[in-house]
C-alpha positions in Angstrom: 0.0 0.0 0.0 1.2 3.8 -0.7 2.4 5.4 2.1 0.4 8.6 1.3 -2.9 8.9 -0.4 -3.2 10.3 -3.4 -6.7 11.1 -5.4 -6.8 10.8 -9.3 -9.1 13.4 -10.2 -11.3 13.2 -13.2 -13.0 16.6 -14.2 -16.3 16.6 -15.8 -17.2 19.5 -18.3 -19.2 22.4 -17.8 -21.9 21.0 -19.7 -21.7 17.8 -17.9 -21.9 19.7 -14.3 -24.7 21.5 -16.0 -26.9 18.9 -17.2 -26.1 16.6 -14.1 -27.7 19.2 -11.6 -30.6 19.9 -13.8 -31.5 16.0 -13.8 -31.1 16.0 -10.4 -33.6 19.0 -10.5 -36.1 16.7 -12.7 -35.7 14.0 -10.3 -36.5 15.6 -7.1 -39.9 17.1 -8.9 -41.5 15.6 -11.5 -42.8 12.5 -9.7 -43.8 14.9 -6.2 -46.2 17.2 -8.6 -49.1 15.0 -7.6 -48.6 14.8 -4.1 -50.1 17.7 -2.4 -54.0 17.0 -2.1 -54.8 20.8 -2.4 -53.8 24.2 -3.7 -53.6 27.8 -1.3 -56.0 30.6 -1.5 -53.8 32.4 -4.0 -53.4 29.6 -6.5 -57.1 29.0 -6.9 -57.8 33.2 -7.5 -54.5 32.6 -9.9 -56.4 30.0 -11.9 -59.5 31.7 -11.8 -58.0 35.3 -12.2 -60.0 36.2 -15.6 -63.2 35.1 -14.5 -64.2 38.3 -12.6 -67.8 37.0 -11.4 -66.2 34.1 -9.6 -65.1 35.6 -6.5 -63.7 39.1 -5.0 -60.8 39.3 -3.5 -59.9 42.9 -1.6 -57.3 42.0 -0.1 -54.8 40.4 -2.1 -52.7 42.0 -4.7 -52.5 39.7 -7.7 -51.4 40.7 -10.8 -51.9 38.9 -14.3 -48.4 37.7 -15.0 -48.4 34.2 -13.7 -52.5 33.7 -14.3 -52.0 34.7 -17.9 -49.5 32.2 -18.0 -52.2 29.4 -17.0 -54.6 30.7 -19.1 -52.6 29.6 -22.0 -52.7 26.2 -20.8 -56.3 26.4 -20.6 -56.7 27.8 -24.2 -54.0 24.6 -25.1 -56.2 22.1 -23.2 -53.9 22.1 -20.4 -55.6 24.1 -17.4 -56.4 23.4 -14.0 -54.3 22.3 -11.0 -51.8 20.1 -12.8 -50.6 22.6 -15.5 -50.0 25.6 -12.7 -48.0 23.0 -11.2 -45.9 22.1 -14.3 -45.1 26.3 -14.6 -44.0 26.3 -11.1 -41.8 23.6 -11.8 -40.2 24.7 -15.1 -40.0 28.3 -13.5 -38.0 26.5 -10.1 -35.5 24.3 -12.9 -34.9 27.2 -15.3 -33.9 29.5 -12.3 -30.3 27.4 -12.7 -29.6 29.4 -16.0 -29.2 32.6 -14.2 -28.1 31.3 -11.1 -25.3 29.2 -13.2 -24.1 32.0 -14.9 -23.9 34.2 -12.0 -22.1 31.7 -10.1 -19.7 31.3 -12.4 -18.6 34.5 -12.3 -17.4 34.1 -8.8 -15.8 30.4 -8.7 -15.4 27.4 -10.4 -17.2 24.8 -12.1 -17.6 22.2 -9.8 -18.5 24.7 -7.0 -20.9 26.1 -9.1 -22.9 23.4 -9.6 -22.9 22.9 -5.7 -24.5 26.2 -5.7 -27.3 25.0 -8.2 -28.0 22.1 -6.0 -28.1 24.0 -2.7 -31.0 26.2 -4.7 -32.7 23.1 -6.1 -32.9 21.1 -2.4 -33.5 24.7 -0.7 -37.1 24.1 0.9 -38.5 26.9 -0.3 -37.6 26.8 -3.7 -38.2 23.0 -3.7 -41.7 23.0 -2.2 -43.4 25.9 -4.4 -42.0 24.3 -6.7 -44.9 21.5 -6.5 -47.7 24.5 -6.2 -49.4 26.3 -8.2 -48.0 29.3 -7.1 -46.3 32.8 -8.6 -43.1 32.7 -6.2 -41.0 30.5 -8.6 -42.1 32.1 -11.5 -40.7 35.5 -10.1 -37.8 34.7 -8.9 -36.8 33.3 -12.4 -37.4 36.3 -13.8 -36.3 39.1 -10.6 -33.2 36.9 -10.7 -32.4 36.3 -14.4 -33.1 40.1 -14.6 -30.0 40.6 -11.8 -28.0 38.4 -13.6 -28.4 40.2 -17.1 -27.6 43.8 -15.1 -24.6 42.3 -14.0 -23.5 41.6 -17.3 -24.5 44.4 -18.8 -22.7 46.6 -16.0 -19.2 44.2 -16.6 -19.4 43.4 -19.9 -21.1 47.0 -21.4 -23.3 44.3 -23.4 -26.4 46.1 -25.0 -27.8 43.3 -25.4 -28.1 42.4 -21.8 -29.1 45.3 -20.6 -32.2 44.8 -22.9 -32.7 41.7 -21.8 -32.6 42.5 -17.7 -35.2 44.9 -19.0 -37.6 42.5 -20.7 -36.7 40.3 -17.1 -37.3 42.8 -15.1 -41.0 43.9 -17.0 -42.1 40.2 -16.9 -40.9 40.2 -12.8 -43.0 43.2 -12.1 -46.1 41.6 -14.1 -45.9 38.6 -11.7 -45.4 40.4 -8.4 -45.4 43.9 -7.4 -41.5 43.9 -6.1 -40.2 43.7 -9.5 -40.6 47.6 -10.3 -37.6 47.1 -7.8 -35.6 46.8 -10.8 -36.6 50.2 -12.4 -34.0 52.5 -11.2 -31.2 50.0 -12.1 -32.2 49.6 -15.3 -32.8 53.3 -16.6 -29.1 54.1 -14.6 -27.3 51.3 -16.4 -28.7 52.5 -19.7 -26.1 54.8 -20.2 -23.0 52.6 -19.4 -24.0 50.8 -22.4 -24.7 53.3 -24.5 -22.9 52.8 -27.9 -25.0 54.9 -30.2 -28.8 54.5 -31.0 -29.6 54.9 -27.6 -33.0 56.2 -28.5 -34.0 52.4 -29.1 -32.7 51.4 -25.8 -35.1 54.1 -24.4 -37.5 53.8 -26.5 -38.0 50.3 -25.7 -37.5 51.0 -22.3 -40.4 53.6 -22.0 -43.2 51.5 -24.0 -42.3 48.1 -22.2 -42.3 49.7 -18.5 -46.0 50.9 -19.7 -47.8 47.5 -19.2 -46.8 46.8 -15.5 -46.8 50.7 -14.4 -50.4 50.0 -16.2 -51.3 46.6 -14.4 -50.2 47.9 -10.9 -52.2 51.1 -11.1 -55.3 49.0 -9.5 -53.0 47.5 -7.0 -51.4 50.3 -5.8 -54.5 51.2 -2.9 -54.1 48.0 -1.5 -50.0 48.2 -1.4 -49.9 51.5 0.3 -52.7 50.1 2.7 -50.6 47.2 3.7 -48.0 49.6 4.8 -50.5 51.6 6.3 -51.4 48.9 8.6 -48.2 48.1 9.3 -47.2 51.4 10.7 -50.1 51.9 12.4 -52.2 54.0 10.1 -55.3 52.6 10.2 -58.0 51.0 12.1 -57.6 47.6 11.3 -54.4 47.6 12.5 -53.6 43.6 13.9 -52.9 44.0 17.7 -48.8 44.3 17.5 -48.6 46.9 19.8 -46.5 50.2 19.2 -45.8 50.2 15.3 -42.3 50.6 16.1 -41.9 47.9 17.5 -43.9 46.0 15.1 -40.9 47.1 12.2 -38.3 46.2 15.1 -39.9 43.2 15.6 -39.5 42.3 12.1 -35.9 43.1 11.8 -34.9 40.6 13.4 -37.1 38.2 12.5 -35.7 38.7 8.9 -32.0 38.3 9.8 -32.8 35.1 12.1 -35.2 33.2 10.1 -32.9 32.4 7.7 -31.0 30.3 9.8 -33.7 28.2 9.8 -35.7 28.7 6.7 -32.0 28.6 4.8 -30.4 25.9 6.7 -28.0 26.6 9.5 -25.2 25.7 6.6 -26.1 27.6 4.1 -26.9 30.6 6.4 -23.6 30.4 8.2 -21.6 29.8 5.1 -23.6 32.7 3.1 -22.7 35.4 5.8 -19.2 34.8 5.9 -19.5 34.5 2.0 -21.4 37.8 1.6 -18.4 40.1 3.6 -15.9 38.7 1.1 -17.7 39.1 -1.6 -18.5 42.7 -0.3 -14.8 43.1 0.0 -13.9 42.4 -3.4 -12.1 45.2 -5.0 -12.3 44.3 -8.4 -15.4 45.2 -11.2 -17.2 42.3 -10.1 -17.3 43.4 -6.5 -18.3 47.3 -7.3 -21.2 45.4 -9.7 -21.9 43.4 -6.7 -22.0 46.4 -4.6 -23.8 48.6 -6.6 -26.3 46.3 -7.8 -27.1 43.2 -5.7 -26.6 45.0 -2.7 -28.6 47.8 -3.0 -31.6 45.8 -4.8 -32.0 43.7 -2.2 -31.0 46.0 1.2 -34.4 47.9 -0.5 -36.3 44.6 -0.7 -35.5 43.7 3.2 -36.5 47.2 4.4 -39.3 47.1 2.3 -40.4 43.6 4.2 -40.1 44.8 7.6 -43.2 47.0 7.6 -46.4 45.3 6.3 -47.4 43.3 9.4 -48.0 39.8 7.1 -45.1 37.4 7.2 -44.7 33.9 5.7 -41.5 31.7 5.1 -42.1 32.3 1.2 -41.4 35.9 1.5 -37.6 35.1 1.6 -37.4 33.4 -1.5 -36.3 36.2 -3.5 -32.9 36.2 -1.3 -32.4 32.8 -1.9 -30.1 32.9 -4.9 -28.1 35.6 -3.5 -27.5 33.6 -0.5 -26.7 30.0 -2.1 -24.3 32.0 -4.4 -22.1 33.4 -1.0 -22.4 30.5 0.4 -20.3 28.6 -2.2 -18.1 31.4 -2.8 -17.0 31.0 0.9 -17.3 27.3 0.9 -14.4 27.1 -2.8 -12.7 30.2 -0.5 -12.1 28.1 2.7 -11.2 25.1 0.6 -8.3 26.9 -1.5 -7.0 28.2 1.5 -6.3 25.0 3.5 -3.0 24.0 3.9 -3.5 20.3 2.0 -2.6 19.4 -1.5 -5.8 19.1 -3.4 -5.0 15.4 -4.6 -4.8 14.5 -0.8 -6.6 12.8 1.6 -7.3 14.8 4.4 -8.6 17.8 1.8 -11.0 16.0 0.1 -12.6 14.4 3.4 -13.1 18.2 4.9 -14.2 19.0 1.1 -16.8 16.3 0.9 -17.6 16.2 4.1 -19.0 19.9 3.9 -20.6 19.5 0.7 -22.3 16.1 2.2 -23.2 17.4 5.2 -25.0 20.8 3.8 -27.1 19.2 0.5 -27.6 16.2 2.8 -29.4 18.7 6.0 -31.0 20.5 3.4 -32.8 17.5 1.2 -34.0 16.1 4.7 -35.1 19.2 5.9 -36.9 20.2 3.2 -38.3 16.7 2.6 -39.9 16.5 6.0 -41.6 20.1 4.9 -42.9 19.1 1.4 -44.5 15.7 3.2 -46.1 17.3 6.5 -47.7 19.7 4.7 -48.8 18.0 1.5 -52.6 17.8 3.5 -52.9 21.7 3.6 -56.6 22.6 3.2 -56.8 18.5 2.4 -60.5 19.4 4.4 -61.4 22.0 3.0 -61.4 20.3 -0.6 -62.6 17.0 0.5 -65.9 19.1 2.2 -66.1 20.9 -1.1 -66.1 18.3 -3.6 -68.9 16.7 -0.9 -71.1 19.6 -1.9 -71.4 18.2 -5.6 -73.8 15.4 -4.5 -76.4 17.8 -3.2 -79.5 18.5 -5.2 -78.4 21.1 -8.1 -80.9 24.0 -6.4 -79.5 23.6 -3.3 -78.5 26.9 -2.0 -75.2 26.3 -0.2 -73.9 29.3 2.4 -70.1 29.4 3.6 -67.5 31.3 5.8 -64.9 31.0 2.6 -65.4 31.3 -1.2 -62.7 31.0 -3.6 -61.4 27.3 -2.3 -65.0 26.0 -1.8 -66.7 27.2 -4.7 -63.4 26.0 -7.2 -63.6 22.5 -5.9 -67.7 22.4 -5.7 -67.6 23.3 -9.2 -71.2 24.9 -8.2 -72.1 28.6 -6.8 -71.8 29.6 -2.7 -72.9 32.1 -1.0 -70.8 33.9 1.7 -71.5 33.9 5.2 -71.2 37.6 6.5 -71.6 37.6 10.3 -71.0 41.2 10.0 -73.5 42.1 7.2 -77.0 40.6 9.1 -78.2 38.0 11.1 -77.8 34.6 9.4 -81.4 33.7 8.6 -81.3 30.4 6.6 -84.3 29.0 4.9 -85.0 25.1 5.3 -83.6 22.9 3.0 -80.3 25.1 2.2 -76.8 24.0 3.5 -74.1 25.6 5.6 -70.4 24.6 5.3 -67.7 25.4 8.1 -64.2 25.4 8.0 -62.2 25.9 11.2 -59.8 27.6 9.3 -62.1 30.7 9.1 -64.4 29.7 11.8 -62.0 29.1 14.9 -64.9 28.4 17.4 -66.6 25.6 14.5 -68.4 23.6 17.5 -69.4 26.3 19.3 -71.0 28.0 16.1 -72.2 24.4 15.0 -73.9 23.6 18.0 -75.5 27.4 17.9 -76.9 26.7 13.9 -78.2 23.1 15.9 -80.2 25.0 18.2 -81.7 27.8 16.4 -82.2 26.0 13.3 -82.0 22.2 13.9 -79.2 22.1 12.1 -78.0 18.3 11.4 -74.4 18.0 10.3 -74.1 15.8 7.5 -70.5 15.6 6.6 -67.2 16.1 8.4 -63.7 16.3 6.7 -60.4 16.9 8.9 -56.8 17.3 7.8 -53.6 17.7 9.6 -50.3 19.8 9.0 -46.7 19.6 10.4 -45.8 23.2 10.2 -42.3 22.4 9.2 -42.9 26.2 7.7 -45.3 28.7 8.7 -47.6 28.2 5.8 -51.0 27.3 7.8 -51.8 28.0 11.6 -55.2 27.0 13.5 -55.0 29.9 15.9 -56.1 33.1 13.4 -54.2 35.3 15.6 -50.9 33.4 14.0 -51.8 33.4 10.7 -49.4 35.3 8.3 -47.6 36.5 11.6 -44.3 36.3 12.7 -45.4 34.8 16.1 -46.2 31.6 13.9 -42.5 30.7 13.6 -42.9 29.9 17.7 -45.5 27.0 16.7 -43.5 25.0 14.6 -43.8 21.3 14.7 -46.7 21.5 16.6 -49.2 20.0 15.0 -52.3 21.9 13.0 -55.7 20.1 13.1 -58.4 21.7 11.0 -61.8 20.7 10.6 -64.6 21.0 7.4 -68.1 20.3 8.2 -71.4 20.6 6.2 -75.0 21.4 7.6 -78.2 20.9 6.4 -81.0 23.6 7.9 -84.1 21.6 9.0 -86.8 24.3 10.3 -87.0 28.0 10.6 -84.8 30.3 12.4 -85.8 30.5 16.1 -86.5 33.9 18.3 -83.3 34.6 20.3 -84.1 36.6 23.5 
């Protein structure tokens, strides 16, 4: 036997590394697009986005990007659940073009590829993946946009600054944050200039057009979220002091990551992030100028709205994946081993193994205890198609009931009037969006012999703060203290047997 250890390396091409990672991407997808019983809230107004007499929705901001891009499925024969799923799969495989390219920029191949798989096994980009939801979609674009203004800022290429600007439209058609990108791309305009500029602009002026146009509806209910946030308004959620609400948030967005990201990744992405900040050379003044301030803008502009899920830090995903391998091919070229030995390549594997490893558990274990997420409310729903075709059905939600019953519901307003159902008509509850569903039950029993008639129940492992039982958690940053526990929701359909009695 050889006294020392020595490893015969065999280096596989770029295209190799490449098309290696984006199996693995197919791999890890494809056959999970089926799993998750049922969609969220926004998928379902998504799919349904251009039929305007389905269902109104106030208070979400939704713009037509991603639901015109499930309306062509419809008009190809490909609609429904399965097809927004398929987008938000292609969208969470083709983010590795941009994030490839980027990458490279900063290290090698082999690292590079590392990179792409942290991305692919991140939970957050691997579980909206598998919904139909606009998240992946717009971080393909927001992203591939940041990679073209890097090259257009390095490289003076025209033709990438015109293409971070078509990016960067189609971003802020699919979520309001991509406007983001506006400044950046009218400044960097003129670093490429090299005669005919007028295209540039003109282009630039009649493409910005359509989203300055789609968001001028959406704009009320942006400022109001910012209202409520800071305290503005009357509906303001009970987070005391609005200070402390934006305090509160600042460090929940520098913490959560450590959890959301992986402790590797997070760890390795800090120390990444101050050298890459430290670089002196044109790629560290683009990444300064660019990257940094994008995104420092972004995190402010999280920290007042009072909402918080998980998802909202997908968009710093890529950046972070990309400093952590920078620090990770950093720390290995400094240590003091040859790179054919032994002891380097256990510390170098070991790392790698250790971090993709964590993270495909981790975000396994959130994919599968959450595929049941509004399982009940669906399974109640499609109950409702085997009632007599008049029935007239009443309900605390709309948009997820009436998409799965196929069939018209009415709203249940406690607010509006008293609840005065007829005999003969049907009442669905979902603890979701009635907390106290017995209580209220056993009320509809005794004022209007209410019989229940059908009972559906799911339950979630909040591995991420998607779904909380308690609506004082819901969409809140107090959420992130209930993980693990548990959820247990509950769907349950009455039928009204006599008239409303007089209450005293």
């Amino acid at each position: 036997m050889s006294p020392e250890w020595k490893h015969s390396e065999r280096h596989l091409t770029e295209n190799q590394w490449f098309w290696f990672v984006a199996v693995i991407g197919l791999l890890t997808r494809l056959p999970l697009l089926g799993l998750s019983g049922s969609e969220n809230t926004d998928a379902i107004l998504s799919l349904t986005y251009f039929s305007k007499d389905f269902v109104q929705t106030p208070r979400f901001v939704i713009l037509p990007g991603y639901p015109v891009l499930l309306q062509l499925g419809a008009w190809l024969g490909l609609g429904g659940i399965f097809w927004g799923r398929i987008i938000s799969c292609l969208a969470g495989l083709l983010i590795l073009i941009p994030l490839w390219r980027y990458a490279r920029r900063w290290m090698g191949v082999e690292m590079s590829a590392m990179v792409c798989l942290m991305a692919l096994f991140s939970p957050l980009l691997w579980q909206w993946s598998l919904k139909v939801m606009p998240d992946t979609t717009f971080l393909l674009l927001f992203w591939w946009s940041l990679e073209r203004l890097t090259a257009a800022y390095l490289d003076r290429n025209p033709r990438a600054w015109m293409e971070a600007c078509l990016m960067a439209v189609a971003a802020a058609c699919v979520r309001p944050e991509g406007l983001l990108l506006l400044p950046w791309i009218l400044v960097l305009e003129s670093r490429v200039t090299q005669g005919r500029s007028w295209v540039r602009k003109a282009v630039f002026l009649v493409s910005w057009a359509l989203p300055l146009f789609l968001v001028r509806e959406k704009i009320f209910l942006l400022f109001s979220a910012y209202r409520e946030g800071a305290g503005l308004t009357t509906t303001s959620v009970p987070e005391g002091f609005p200070f402390f609400n934006f305090v509160y948030h600042f460090y929940a967005y520098l913490t959560q990551p450590f959890y959301v990201f992986t402790p590797f990744v997070y760890i390795f992405a800090i120390l990444g992030l101050a050298k890459m900040m430290g670089r002196e050379d044109d790629l560290g003044q683009s990444f300064r100028r660019i990257h940094v301030q994008i995104f420092a803008i972004l995190f402010i502009s999280r920290l007042v709205p009072v909402t918080y899920q998980d998802r909202h830090l997908m968009p710093f995903l890529p950046i972070l994946v990309v400093a952590a391998g920078y620090q990770l091919e950093t720390f290995l070229n400094g240590l003091k081993y040859p790179q054919n030995s032994m002891p380097y390549h256990f510390i170098k594997n070991g790392l790698l193994a250790v971090t993709l490893l964590y993270s495909a558990v981790f975000s396994s274990a959130a994919i599968g205890g959450q595929m049941d997420s509004f399982g009940d409310i669906k399974r109640s729903a499609e109950f409702l198609k085997t009632l007599p075709p008049t029935a007239v059905i009443y309900s605390d939600e709309i948009p997820k009931t009436q998409y799965w019953a196929g069939r018209t519901v009415t709203l249940l307003d406690y607010s509006q009037k008293p609840f005065m159902p007829h005999p003969g008509e049907y009442v669905i509850l979902h603890s979701f969006y009635t907390p106290r569903i017995n209580a209220v039950g056993d009320n509809m029993t005794a004022r209007f012999g209410a019989v229940l008639i059908h009972v559906d129940n799911s339950v979630v492992e909040p591995v991420m703060t998607d779904l909380m039982q308690d609506p004082h958690l819901q969409n809140r940053i107090l959420a992130t203290n209930y993980r693990f526990d548990p959820q247990f929701f509950t769907s349950a359909v009455y039928e009204i047997k006599s008239k409303a009695k007089e209450t005293k």
